[in-house]
PyMOL CGO cylinders between C-alpha atoms (Angstrom):
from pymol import cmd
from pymol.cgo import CYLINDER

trace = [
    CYLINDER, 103.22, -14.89, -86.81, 106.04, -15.29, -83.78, 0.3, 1, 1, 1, 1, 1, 1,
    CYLINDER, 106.04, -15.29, -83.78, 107.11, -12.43, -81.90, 0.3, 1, 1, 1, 1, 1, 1,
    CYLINDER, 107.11, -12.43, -81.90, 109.29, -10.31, -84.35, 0.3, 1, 1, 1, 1, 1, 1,
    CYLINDER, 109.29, -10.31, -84.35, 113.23, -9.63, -83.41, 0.3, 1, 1, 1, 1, 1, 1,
    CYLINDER, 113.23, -9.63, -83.41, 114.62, -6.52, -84.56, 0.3, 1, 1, 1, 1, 1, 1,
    CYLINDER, 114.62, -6.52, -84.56, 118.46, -6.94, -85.19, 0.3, 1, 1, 1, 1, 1, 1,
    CYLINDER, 118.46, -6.94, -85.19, 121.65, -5.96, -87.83, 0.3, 1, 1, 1, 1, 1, 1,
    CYLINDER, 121.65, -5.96, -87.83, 121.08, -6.92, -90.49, 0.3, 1, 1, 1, 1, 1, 1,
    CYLINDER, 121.08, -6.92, -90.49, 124.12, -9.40, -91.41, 0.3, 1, 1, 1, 1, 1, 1,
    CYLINDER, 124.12, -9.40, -91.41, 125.73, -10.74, -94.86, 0.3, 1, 1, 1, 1, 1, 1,
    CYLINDER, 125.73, -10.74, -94.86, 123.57, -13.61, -94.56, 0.3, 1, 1, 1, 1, 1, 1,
    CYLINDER, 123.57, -13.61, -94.56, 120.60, -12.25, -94.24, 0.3, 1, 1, 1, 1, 1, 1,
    CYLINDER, 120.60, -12.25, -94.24, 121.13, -10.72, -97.99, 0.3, 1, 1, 1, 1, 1, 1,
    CYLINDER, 121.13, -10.72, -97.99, 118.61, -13.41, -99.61, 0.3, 1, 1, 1, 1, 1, 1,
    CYLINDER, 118.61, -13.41, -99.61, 116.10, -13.31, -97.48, 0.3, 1, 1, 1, 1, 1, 1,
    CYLINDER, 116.10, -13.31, -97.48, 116.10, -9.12, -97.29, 0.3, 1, 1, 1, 1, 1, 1,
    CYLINDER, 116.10, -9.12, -97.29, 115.61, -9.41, -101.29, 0.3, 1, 1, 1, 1, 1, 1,
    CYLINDER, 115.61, -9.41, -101.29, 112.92, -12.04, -100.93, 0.3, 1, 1, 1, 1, 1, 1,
    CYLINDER, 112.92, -12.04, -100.93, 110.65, -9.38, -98.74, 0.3, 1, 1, 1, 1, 1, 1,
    CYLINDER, 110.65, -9.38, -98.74, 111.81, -6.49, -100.93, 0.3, 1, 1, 1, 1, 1, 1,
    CYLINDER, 111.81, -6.49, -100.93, 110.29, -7.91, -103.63, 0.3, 1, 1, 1, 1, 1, 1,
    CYLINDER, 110.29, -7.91, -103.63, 106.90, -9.26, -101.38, 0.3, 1, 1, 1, 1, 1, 1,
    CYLINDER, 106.90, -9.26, -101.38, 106.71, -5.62, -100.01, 0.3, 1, 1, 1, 1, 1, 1,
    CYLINDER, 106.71, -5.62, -100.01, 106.99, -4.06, -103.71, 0.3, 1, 1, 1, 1, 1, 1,
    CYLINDER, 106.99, -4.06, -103.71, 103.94, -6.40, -104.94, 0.3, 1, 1, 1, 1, 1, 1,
    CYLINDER, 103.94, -6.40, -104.94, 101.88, -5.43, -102.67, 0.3, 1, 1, 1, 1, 1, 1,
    CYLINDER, 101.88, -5.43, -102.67, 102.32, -1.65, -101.74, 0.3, 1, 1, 1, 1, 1, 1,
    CYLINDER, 102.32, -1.65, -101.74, 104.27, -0.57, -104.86, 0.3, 1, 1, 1, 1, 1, 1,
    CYLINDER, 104.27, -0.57, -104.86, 107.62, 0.32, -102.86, 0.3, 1, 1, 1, 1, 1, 1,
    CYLINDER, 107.62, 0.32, -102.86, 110.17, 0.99, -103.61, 0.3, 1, 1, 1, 1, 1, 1,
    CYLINDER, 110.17, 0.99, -103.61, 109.77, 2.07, -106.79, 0.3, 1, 1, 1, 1, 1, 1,
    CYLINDER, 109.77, 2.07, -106.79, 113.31, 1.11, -107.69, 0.3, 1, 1, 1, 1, 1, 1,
    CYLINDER, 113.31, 1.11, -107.69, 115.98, -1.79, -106.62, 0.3, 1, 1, 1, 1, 1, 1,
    CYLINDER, 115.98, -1.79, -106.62, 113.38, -4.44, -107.29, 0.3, 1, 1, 1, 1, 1, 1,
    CYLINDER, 113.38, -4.44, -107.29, 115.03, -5.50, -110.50, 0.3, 1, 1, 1, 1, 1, 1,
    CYLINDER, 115.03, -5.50, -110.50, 118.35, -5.76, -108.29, 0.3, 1, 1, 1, 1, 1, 1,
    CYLINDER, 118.35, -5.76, -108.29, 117.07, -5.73, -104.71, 0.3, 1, 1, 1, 1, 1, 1,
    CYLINDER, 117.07, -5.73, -104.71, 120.27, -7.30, -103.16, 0.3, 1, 1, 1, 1, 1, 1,
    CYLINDER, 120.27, -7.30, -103.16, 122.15, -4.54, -105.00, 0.3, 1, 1, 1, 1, 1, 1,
    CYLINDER, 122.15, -4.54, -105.00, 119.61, -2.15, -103.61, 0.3, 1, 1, 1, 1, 1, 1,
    CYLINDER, 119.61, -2.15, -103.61, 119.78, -3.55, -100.38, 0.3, 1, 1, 1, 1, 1, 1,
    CYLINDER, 119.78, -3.55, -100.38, 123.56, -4.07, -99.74, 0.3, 1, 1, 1, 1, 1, 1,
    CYLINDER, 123.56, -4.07, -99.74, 124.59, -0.35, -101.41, 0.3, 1, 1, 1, 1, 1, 1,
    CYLINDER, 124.59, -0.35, -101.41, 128.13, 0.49, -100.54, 0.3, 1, 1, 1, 1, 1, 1,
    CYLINDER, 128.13, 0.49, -100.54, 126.12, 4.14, -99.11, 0.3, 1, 1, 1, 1, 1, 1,
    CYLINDER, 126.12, 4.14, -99.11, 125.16, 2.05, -96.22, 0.3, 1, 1, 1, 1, 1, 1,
    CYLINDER, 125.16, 2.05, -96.22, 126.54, 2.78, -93.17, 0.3, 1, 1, 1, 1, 1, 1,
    CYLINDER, 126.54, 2.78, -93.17, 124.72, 0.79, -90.44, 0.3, 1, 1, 1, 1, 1, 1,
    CYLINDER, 124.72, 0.79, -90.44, 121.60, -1.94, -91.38, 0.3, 1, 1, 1, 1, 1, 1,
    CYLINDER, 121.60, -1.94, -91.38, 118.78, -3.90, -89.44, 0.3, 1, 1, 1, 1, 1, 1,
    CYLINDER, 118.78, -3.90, -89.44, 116.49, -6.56, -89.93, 0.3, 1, 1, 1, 1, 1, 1,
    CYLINDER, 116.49, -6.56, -89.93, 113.16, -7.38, -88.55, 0.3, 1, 1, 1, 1, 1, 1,
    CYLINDER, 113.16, -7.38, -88.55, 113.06, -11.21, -88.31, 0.3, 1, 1, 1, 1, 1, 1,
    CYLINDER, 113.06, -11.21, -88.31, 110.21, -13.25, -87.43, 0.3, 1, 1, 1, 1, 1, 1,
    CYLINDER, 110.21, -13.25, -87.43, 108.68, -17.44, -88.34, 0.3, 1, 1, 1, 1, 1, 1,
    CYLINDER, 108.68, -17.44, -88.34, 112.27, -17.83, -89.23, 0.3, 1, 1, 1, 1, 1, 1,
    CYLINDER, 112.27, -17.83, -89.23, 112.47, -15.17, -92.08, 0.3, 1, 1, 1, 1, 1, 1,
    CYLINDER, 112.47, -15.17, -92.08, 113.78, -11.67, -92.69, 0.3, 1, 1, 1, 1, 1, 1,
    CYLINDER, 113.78, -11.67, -92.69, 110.36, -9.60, -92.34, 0.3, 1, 1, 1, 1, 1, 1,
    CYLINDER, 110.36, -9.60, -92.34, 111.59, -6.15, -92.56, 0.3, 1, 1, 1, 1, 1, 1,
    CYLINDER, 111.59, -6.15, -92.56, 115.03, -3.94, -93.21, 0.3, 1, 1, 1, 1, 1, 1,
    CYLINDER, 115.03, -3.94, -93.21, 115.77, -0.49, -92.48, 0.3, 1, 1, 1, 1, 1, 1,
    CYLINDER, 115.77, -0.49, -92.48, 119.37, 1.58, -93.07, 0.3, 1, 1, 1, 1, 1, 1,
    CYLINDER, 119.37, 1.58, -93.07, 121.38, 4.64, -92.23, 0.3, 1, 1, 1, 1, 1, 1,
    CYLINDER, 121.38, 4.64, -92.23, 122.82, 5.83, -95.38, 0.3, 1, 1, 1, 1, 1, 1,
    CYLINDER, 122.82, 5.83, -95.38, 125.75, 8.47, -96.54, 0.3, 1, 1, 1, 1, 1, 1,
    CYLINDER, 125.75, 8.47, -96.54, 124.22, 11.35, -97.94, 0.3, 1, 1, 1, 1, 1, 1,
    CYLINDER, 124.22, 11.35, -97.94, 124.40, 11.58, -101.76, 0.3, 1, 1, 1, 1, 1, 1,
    CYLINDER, 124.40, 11.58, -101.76, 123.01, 15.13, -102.40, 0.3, 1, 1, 1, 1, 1, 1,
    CYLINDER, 123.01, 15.13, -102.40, 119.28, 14.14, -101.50, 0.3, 1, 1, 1, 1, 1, 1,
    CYLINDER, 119.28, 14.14, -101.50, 116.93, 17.10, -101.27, 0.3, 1, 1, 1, 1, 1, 1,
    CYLINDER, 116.93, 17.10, -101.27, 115.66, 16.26, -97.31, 0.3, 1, 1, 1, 1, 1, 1,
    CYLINDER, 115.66, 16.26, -97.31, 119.49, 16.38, -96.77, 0.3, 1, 1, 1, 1, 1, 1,
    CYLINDER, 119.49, 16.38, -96.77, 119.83, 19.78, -98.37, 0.3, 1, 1, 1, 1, 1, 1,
    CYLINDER, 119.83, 19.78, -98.37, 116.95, 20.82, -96.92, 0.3, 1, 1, 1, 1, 1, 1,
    CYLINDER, 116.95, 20.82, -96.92, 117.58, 20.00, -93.64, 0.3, 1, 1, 1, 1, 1, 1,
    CYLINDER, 117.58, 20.00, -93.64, 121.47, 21.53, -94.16, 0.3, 1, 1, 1, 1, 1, 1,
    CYLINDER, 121.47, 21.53, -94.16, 119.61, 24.84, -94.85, 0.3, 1, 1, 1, 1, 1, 1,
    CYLINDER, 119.61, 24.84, -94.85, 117.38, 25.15, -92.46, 0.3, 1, 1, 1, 1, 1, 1,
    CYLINDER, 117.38, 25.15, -92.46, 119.64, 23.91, -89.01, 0.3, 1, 1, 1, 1, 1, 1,
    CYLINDER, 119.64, 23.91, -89.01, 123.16, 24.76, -87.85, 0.3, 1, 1, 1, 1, 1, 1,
    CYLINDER, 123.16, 24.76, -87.85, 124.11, 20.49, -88.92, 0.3, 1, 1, 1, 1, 1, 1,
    CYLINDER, 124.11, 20.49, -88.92, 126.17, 20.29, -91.69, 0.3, 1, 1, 1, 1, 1, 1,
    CYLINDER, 126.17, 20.29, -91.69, 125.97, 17.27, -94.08, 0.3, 1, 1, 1, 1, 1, 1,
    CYLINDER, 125.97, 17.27, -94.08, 128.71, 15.16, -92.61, 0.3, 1, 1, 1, 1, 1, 1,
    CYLINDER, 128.71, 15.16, -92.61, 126.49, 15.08, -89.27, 0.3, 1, 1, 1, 1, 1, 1,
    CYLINDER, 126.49, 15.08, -89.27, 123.78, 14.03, -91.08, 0.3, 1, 1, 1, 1, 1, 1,
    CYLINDER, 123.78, 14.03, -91.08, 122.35, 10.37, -92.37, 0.3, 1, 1, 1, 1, 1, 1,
    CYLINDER, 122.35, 10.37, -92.37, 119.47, 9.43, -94.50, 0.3, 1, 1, 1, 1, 1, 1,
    CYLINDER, 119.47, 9.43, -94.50, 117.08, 6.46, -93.21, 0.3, 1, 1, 1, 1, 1, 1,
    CYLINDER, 117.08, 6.46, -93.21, 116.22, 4.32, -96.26, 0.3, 1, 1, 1, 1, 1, 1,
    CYLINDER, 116.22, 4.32, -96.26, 115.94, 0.75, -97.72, 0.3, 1, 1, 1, 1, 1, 1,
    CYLINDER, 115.94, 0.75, -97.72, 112.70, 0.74, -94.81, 0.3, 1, 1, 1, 1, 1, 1,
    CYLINDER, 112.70, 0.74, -94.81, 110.09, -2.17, -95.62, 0.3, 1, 1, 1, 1, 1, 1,
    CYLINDER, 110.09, -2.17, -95.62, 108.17, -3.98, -93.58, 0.3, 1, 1, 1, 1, 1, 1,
    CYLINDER, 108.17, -3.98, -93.58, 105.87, -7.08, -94.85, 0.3, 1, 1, 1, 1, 1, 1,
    CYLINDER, 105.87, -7.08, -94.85, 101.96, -7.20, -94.32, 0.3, 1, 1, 1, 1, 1, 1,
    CYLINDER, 101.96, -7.20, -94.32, 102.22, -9.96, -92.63, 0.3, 1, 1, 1, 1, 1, 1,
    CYLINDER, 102.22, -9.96, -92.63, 104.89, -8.43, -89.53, 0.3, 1, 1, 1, 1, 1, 1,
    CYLINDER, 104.89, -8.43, -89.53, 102.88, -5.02, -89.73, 0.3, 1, 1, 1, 1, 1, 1,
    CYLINDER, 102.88, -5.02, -89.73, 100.60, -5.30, -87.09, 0.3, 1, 1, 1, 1, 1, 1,
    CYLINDER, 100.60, -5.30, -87.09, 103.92, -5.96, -84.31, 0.3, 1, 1, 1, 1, 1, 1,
    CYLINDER, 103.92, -5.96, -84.31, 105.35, -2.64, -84.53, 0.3, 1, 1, 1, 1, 1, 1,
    CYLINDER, 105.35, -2.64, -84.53, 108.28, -3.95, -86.76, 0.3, 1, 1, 1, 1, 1, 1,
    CYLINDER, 108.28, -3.95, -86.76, 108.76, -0.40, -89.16, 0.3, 1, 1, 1, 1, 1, 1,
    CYLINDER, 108.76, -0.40, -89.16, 108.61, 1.23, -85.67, 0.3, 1, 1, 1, 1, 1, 1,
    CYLINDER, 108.61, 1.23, -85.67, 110.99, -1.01, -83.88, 0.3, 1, 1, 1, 1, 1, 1,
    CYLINDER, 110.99, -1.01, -83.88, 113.06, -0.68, -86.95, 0.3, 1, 1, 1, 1, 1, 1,
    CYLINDER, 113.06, -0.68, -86.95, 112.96, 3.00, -86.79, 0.3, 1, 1, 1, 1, 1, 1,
    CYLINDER, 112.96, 3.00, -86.79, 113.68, 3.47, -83.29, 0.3, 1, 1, 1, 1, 1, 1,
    CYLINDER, 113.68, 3.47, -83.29, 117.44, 1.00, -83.88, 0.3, 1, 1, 1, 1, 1, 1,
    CYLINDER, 117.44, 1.00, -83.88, 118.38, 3.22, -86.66, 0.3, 1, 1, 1, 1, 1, 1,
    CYLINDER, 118.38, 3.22, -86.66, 117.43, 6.73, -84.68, 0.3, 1, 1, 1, 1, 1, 1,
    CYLINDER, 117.43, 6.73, -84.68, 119.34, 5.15, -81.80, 0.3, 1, 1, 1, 1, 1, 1,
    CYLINDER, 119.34, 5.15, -81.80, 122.30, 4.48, -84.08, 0.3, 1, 1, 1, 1, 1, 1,
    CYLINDER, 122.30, 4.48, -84.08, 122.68, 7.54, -85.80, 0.3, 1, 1, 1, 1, 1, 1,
    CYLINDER, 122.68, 7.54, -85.80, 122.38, 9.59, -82.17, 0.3, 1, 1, 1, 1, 1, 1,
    CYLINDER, 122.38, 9.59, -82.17, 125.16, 7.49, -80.73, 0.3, 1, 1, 1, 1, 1, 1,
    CYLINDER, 125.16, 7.49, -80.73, 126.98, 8.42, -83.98, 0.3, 1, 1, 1, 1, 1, 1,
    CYLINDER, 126.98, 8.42, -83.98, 126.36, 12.13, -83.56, 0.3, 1, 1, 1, 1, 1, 1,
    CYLINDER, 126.36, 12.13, -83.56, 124.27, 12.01, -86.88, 0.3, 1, 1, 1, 1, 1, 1,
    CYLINDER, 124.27, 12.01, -86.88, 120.51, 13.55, -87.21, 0.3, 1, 1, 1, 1, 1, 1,
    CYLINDER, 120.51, 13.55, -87.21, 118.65, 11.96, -89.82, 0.3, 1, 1, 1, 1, 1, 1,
    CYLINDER, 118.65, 11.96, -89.82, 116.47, 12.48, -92.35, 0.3, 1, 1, 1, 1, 1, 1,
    CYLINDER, 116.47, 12.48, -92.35, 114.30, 10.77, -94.92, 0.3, 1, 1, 1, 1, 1, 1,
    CYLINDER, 114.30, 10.77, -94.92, 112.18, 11.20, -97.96, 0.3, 1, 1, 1, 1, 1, 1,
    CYLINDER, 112.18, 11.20, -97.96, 109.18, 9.72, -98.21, 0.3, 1, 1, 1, 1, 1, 1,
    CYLINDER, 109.18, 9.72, -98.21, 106.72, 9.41, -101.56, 0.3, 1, 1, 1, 1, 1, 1,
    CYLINDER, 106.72, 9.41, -101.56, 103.48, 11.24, -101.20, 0.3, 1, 1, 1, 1, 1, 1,
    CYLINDER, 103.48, 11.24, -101.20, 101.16, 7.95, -102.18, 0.3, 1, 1, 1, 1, 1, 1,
    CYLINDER, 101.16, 7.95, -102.18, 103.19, 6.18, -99.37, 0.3, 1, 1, 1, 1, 1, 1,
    CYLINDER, 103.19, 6.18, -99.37, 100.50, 7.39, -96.79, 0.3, 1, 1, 1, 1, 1, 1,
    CYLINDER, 100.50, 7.39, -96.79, 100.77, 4.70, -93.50, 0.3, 1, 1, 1, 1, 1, 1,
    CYLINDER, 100.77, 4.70, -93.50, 104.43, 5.12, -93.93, 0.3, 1, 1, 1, 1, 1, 1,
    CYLINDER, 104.43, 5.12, -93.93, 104.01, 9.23, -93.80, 0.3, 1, 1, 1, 1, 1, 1,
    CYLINDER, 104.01, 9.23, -93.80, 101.38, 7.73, -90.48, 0.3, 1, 1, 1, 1, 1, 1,
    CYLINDER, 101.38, 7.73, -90.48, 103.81, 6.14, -88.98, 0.3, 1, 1, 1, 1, 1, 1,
    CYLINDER, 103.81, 6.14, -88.98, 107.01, 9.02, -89.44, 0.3, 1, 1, 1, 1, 1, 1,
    CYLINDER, 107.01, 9.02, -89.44, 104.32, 11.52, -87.50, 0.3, 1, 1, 1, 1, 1, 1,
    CYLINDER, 104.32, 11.52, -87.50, 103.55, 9.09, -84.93, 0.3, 1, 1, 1, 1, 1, 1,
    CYLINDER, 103.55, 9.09, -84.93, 107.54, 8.69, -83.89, 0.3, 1, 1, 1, 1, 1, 1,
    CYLINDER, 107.54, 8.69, -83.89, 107.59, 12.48, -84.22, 0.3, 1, 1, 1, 1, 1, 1,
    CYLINDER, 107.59, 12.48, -84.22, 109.21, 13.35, -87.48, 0.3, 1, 1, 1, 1, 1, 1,
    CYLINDER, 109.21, 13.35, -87.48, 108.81, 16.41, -88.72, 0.3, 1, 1, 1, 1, 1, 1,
    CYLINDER, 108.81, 16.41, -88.72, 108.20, 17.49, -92.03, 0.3, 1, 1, 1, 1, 1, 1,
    CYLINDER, 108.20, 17.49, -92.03, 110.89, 19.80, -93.64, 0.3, 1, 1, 1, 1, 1, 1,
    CYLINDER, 110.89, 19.80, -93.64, 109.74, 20.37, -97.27, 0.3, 1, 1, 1, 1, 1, 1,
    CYLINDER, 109.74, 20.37, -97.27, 108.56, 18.68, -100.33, 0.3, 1, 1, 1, 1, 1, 1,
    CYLINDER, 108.56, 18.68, -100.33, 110.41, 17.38, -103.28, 0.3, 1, 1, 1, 1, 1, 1,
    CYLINDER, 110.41, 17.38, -103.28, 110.25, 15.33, -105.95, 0.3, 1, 1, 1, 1, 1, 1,
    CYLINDER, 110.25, 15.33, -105.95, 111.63, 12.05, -106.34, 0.3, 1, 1, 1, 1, 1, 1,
    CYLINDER, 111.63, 12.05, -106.34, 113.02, 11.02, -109.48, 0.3, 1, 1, 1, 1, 1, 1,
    CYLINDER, 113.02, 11.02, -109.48, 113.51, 7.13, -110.77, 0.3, 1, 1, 1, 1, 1, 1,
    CYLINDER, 113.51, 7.13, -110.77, 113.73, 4.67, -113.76, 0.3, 1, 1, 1, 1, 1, 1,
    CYLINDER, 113.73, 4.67, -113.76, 113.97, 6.45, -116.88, 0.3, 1, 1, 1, 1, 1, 1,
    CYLINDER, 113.97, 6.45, -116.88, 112.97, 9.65, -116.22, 0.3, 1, 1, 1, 1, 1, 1,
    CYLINDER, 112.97, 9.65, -116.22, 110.01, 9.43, -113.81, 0.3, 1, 1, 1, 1, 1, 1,
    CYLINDER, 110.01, 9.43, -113.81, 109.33, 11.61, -111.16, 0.3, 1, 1, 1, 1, 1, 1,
    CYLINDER, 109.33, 11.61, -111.16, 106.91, 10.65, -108.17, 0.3, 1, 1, 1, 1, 1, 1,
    CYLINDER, 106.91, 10.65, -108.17, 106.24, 13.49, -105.62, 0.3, 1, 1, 1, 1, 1, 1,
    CYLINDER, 106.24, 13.49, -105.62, 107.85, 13.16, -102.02, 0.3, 1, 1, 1, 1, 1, 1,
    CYLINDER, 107.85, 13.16, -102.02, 107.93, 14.79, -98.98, 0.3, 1, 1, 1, 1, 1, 1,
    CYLINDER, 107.93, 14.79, -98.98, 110.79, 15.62, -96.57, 0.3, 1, 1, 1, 1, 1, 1,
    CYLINDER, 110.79, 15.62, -96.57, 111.43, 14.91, -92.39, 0.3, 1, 1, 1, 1, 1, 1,
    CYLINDER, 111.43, 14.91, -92.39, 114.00, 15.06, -90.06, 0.3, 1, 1, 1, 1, 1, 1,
    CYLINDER, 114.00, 15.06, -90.06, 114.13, 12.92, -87.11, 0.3, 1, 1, 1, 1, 1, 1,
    CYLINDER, 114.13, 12.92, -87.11, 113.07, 13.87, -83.54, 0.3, 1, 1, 1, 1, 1, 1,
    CYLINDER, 113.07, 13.87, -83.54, 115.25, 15.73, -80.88, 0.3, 1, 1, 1, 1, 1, 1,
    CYLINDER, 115.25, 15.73, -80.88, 116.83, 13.03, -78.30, 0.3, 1, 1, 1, 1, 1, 1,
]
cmd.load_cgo(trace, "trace")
């Protein structure tokens, strides 16, 4: 595969985020919602900033900084520091596709949306599902730090454990 560009993620880029949604779901399992809808999913009105990994001339990978909406790692993290939810965003809607993997693309993803949300005065945080391991790999690696466990509830009634982290200190 080309080099991979990491960039914001635009109106046109909707199909092609949905295409790799779906790709990423089939073979890892996540998300484990917003595949029935994924441009729904993708394009939520919670969104406050997007980006998209591009790379061979197709969306790749997609990461956001969404509005809280009563998560637990946002009342976690609201407990346990001095930030109160309005200075604080959730990372989300982050997939990557096998094939971009191996070029740092979730990282390079990452590191856009950390940059935003500190130019933005926001901290973030994320969930993350326990059976989601190279994902929980790759939140250590960039120095996330886990703030608690939950449970993450989807569908009709199911419930998939999760774990909590907040993003590094500038």
């Amino acid at each position: 595969m080309e080099s991979v560009i990491i960039r914001p993620f635009t109106d046109d880029d909707l199909a092609g985020a949905a295409a790799a949604l779906v790709e990423v779901h089939d073979t890892d399992g996540y998300p484990v919602e917003g595949v029935n809808d994924p441009e729904a999913w993708i394009k939520s009105e919670d969104v406050l900033a997007a980006w998209v990994a591009e790379g061979g001339g197709r969306i790749v990978g997609h990461v956001a900084v969404m509005k809280p909406q009563g998560e637990a790692a946002v009342n976690l993290w609201v407990k346990q520091s001095d930030d109160d939810a309005d200075h604080v965003g959730v990372l989300a809607r982050l997939f990557v596709v096998q094939s971009a993997r191996k070029q740092a693309a979730g990282r390079r993803l990452m590191e856009a949306a950390v940059s935003h949300a500190r130019t933005h005065g926001l901290r973030l945080v994320l969930d993350v599902m326990v059976k989601d391991a190279s994902a929980i790999r790759l939140y250590e690696r960039l120095g996330w730090r886990k703030i608690g466990d939950t449970i993450h509830h989807f569908g009709s009634g199911e419930t998939i454990p999760a774990v909590c982290y907040v993003s590094p200190t500038a």
